[in-house]
ZALO-706723 format. One line per field, with one value per residue (C-alpha): x, y, z; residue in one letter. Coordinates in steps of 0.1 Angstrom, whole numbers, plus 5000, padded with zeros to 4 digits. Example, Ala and Ser with C-alpha at 12.3 -4.5 7.8 and 13.67 -1.06 7.14 Angstrom:
<lumzas>
u 5123, 5137
v 4955, 4989
w 5078, 5071
code A, S
</lumzas>
This chain:
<lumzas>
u 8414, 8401, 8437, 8433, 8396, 8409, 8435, 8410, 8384, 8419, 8426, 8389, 8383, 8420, 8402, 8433, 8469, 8489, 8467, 8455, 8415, 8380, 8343, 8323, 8316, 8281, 8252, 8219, 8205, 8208, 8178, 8195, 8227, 8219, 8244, 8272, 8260, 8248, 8262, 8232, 8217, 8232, 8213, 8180, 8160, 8159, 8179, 8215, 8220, 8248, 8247, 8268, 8274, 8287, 8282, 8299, 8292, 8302, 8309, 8331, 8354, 8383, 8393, 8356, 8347, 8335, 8324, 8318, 8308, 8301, 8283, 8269, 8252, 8229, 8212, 8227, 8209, 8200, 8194, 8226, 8241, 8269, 8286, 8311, 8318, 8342, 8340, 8358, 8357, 8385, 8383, 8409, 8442, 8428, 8415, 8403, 8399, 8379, 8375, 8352, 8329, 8299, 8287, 8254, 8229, 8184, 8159, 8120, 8105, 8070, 8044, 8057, 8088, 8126, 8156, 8195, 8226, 8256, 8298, 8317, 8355, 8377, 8405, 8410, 8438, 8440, 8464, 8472, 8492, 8511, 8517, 8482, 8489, 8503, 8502, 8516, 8538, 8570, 8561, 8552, 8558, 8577, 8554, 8566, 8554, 8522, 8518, 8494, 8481, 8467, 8443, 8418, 8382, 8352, 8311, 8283, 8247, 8208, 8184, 8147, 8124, 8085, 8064, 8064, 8087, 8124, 8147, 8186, 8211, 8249, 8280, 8305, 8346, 8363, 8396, 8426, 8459, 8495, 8491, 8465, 8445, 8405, 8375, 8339, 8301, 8271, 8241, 8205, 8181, 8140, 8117, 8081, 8057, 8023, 7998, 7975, 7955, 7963, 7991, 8006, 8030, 8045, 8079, 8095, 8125, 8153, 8191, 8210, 8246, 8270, 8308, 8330, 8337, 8306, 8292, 8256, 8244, 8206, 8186, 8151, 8134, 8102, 8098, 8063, 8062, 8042, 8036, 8063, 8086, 8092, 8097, 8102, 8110, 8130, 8158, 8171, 8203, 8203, 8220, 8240, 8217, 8182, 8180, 8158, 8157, 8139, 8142, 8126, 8129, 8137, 8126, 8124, 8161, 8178, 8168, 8182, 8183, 8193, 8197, 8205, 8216, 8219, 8238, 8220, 8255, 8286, 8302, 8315, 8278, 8274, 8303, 8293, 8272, 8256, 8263, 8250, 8248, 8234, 8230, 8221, 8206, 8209, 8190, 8215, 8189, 8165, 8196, 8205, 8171, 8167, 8198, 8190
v 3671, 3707, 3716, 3692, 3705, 3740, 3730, 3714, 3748, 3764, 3746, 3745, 3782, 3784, 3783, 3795, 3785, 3819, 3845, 3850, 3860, 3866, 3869, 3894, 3881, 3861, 3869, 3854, 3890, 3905, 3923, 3948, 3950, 3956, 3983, 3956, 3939, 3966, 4001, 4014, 4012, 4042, 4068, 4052, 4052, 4089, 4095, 4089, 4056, 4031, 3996, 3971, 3934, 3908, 3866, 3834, 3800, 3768, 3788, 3763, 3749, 3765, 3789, 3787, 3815, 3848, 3882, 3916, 3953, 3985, 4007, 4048, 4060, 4091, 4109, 4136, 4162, 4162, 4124, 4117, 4091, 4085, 4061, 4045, 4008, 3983, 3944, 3919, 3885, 3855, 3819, 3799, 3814, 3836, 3875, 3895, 3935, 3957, 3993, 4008, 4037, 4036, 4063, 4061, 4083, 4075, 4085, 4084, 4066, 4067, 4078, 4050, 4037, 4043, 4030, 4038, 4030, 4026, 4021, 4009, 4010, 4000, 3982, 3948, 3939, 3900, 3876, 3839, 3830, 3796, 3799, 3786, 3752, 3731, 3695, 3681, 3682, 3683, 3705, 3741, 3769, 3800, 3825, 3856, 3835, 3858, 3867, 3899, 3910, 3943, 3953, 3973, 3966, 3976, 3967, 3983, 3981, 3987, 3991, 3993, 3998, 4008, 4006, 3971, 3956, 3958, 3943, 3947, 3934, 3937, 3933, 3924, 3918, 3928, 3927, 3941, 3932, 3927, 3901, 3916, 3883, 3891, 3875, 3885, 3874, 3884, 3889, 3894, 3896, 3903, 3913, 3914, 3928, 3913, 3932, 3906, 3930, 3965, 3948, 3922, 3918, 3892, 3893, 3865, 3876, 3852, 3860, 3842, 3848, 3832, 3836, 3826, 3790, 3781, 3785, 3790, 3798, 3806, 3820, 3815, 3839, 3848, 3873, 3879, 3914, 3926, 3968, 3976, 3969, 3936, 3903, 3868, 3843, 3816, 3812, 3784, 3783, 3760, 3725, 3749, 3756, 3763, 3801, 3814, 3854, 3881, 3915, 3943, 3983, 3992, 4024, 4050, 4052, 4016, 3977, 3955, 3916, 3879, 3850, 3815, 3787, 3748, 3732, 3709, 3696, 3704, 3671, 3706, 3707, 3678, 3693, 3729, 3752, 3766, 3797, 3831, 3866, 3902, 3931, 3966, 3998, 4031, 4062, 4088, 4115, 4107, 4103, 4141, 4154, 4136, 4147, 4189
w 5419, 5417, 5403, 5373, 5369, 5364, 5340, 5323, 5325, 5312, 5281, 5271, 5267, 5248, 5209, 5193, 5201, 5192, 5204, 5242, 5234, 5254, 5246, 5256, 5290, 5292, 5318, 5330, 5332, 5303, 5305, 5331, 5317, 5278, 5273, 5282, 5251, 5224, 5227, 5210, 5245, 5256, 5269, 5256, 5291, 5295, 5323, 5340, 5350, 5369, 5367, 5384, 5384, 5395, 5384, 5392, 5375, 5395, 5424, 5449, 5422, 5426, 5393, 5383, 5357, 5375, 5357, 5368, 5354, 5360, 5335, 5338, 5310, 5297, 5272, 5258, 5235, 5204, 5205, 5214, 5240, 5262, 5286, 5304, 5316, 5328, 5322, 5343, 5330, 5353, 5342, 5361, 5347, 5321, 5333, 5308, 5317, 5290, 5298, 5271, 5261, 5244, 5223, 5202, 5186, 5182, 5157, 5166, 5136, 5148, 5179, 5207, 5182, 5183, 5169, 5180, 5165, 5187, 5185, 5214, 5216, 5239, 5252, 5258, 5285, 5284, 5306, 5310, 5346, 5338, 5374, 5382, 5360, 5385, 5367, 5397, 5428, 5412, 5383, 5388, 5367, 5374, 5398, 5370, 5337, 5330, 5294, 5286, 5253, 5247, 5217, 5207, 5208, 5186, 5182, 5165, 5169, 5166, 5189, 5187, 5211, 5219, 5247, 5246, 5221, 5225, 5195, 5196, 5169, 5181, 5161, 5190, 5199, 5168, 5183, 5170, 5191, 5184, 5162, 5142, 5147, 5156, 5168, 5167, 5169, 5163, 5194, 5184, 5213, 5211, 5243, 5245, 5270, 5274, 5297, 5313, 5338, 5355, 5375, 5359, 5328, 5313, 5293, 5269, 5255, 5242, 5234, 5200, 5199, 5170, 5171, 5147, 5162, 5153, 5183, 5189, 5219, 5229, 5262, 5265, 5295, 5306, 5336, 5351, 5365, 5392, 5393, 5373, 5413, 5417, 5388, 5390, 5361, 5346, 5316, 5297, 5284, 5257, 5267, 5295, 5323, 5339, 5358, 5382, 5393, 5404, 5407, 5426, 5430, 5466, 5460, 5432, 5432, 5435, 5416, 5427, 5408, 5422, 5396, 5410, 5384, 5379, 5348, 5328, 5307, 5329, 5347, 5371, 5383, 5406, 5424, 5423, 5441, 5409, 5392, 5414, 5401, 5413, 5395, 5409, 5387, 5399, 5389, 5393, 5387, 5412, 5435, 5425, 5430, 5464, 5476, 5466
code X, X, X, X, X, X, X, X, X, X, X, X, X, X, X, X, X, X, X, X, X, X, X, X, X, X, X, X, X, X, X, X, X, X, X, X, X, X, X, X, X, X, X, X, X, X, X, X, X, X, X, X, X, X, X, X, X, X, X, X, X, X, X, X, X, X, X, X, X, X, X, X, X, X, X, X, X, X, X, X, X, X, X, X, X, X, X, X, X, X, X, X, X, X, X, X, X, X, X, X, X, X, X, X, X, X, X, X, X, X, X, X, X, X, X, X, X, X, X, X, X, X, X, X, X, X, X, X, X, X, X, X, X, X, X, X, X, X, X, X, X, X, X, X, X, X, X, X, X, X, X, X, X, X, X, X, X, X, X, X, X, X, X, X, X, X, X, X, X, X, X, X, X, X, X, X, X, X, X, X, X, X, X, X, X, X, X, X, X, X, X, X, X, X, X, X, X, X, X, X, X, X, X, X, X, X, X, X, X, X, X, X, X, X, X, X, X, X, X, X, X, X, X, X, X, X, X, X, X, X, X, X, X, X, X, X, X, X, X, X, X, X, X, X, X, X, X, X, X, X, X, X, X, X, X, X, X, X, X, X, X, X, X, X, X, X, X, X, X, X, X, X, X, X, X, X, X, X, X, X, X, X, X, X, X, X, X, X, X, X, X, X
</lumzas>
């Protein structure tokens, strides 16, 4: 049964017959991995940073889609910024490797305000292994039929951010490969912090991202923070799933972030485990200063 459910996974996220082709890679918690989405992130919290991820949705069903990154980034001078990352991104059969560096340069428009435009480019390895479609018993196909397809990719954005207010729009996946076919979509997310006492914050934010499939898809958060160490909250994916995480600091050096999730639309979910992720920020600075 969980043969046919992956062929099934398979042929769903195949939106175009002639060209092999992947999203940006989706996760819960966005909020710590920005500079995945926007490249105008880069080097906007003052210091060298490494991020790593890792998220899988119905985890249990065999060939369930599972994402990963690593990220480093840092300002440089004169406003400029700088980084590296990696995205992972396995559905069943199809893998999708994007190696990619992000380069982007901020303005201070006012006392507490700043706004940074950002380009990303990359590379975009993409396979499908017909060897994992096994229809049946008596029907398999050859263990060497793996097609790949290579092509550049590109996104722009903006980023502005206070003390408190954080607004992003992203231009994102312009692809250019062999066949000189592309795909891309448009993220714009919004965060607001809301001091309630000397302690405590609260943060709504939300996430709208359009493709050009028509696809809308929208997250809903809000994160109560304690401190400025340690955050708890919920996200809704619209008619895909209900999230809970939290996050805390370990210490001055490491964050670390847990999100557990339950589908709301999926017939997968009932025989799932949910979707888990974990996410891990490290100041590299702090970690250079300890170590002198």
């Amino acid at each position: 049964m969980f043969k046919r459910i992956k062929i099934i996974i398979a042929l769903l996220l195949l939106n175009y017959n002639n060209v092999i082709g992947q999203k940006t890679p989706g996760f819960t918690q966005y909020t710590y991995n920005t500079e995945v989405i926007n490249p105008a992130f880069a080097g906007t919290r003052g210091n060298l940073q490494l991020g790593l991820g890792l998220q899988k949705r119905f985890s249990g069903v065999e060939g369930s889609p599972e994402t990963g990154f690593f990220s480093i980034h840092s300002p440089l001078k004169n406003g400029l910024g700088l980084g590296f990352g990696l995205l992972y991104d396995k559905k069943g059969p199809l893998q999708l490797t994007n190696p990619f560096i992000n380069t982007s340069y901020r303005i201070q428009t006012s006392k507490t305000g700043n706004l940074s435009f950002g380009i990303k480019t990359g590379l975009s390895f993409n396979s499908l292994d017909f060897s994992e479609l096994v229809f049946d018993k008596t029907e398999t196909i050859n263990n060497n039929n793996v097609k790949n397809n290579i092509g550049l990719n590109f996104s722009s954005g903006l980023y502005y951010y206070t003390n408190d207010t954080e607004i992003s729009f992203a231009l994102v996946d312009l692809i250019l490969n062999d066949r000189f076919e592309h795909e891309n979509g448009l993220i714009f997310t919004f965060r607001q912090k809301i001091t309630l006492d000397n302690e405590l914050k609260l943060k709504p934010s939300t996430l709208i991202r359009y493709d050009k499939s028509n696809l809308f898809l929208i997250d809903l958060s809000l994160n109560l923070i304690y401190a400025n160490n340690f955050d708890i909250g919920l996200s809704y994916r619209l008619k895909e799933s209900v999230d809970f995480f939290f996050g805390f600091k370990l210490n001055d050096l490491l964050r670390l972030s847990y999100n557990y999730g339950l589908g709301v639309s999926s017939s997968l979910t009932s025989q799932s485990n949910g979707t888990h992720g974990l996410s891990i920020l490290l100041d590299v600075n702090r970690v250079y200063k300890y170590l002198r």
